[in-house]
C-alpha positions in Angstrom: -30.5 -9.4 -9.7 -29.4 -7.5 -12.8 -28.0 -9.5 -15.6 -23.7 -9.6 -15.4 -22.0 -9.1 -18.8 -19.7 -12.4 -20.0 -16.5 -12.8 -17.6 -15.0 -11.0 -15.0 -13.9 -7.2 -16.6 -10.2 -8.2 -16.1 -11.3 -10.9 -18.6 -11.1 -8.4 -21.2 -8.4 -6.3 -20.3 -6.0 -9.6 -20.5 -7.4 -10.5 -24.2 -6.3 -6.4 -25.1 -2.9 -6.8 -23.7 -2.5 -10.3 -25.1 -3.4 -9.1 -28.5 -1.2 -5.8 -28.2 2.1 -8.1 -26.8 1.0 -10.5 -29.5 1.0 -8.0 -32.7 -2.6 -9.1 -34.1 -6.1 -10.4 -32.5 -6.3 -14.4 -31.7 -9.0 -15.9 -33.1 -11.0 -15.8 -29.6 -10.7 -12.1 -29.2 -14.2 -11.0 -31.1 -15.6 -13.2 -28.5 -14.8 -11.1 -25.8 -14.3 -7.6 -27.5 -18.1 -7.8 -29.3 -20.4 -8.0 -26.5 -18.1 -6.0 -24.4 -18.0 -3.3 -26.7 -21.8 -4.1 -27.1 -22.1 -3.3 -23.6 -20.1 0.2 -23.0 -22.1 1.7 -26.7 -25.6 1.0 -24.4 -23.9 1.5 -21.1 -23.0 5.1 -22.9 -26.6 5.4 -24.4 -28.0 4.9 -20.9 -25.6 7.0 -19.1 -26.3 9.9 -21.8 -30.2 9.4 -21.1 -30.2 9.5 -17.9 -27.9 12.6 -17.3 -30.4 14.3 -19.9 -33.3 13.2 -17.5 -31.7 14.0 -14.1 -30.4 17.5 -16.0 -27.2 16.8 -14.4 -25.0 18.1 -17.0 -25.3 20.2 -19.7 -27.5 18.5 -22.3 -24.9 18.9 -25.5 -22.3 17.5 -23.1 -24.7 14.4 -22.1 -25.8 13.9 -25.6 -21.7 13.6 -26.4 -21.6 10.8 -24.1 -21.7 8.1 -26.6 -19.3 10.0 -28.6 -16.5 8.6 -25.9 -17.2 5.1 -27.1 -17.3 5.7 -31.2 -14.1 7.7 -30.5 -12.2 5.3 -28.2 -13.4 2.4 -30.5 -13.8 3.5 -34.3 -11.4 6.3 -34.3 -8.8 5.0 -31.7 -6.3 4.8 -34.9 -6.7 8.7 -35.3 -6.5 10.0 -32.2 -10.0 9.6 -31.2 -8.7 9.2 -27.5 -8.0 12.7 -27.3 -11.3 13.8 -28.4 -12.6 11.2 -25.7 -10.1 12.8 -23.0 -11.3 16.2 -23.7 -14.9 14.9 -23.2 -14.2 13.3 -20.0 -12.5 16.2 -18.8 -15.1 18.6 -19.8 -17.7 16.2 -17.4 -15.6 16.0 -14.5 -15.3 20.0 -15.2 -18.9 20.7 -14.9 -19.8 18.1 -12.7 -17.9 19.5 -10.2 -19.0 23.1 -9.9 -17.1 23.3 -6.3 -13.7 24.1 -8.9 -15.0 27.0 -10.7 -17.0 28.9 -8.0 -14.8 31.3 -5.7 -14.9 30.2 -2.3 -17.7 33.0 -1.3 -20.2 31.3 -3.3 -19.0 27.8 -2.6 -22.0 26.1 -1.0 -21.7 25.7 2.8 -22.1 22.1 4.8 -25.7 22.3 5.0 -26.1 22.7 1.0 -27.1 26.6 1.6 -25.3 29.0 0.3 -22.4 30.5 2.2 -22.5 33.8 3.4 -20.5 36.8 3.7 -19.7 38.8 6.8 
């Protein structure tokens, strides 16, 4: 059975809201933020990794992957959330190729290529 990270993930988001209603960190916040944070930079690392392997996304965009957690973390203050929006939406973009293709090239239930009559 694969190791858990510390506490239940609502764990965390209660310390962030507790902190934000509160103005500052308590003192017990590092404990929770650090290995959580730990955990979504090699989470990201792995991710990027394995979509490089699996060459399920464009390798500049999969290399970017950890980019989502050094801009949602270190440059949060400065708008780093948009530049981890714009990464997000730029997976779900190309990982769903069903959006861009017209519906004659769409692939058809069997995973062939549909078609036209």
């Amino acid at each position: 059975m694969p190791a858990s990270p510390p506490g239940p993930p609502w764990l965390l988001a209660f310390a962030m809201t507790a902190s934000n209603l509160h103005g500052e960190d308590y003192g017990w916040f590092p404990a929770l933020a650090v290995p959580a944070n730990a955990l979504w930079a090699v989470g990201s690392v792995v991710l990027a990794v394995t979509t490089v392997r699996a060459r399920s996304l464009p390798r500049p965009l999969a290399v970017a992957l950890p980019v989502i957690w050094l801009s949602s973390i270190m440059l949060s203050q400065l708008g780093g959330n948009l530049l981890a929006g714009a990464l997000w939406a730029a997976v779900a973009w190309t990982a769903q190729p069903a959006w861009r293709a017209p519906a004659a090239e769409a692939p058809a239930a069997g995973g062939a290529p549909a078609r036209s009559r």
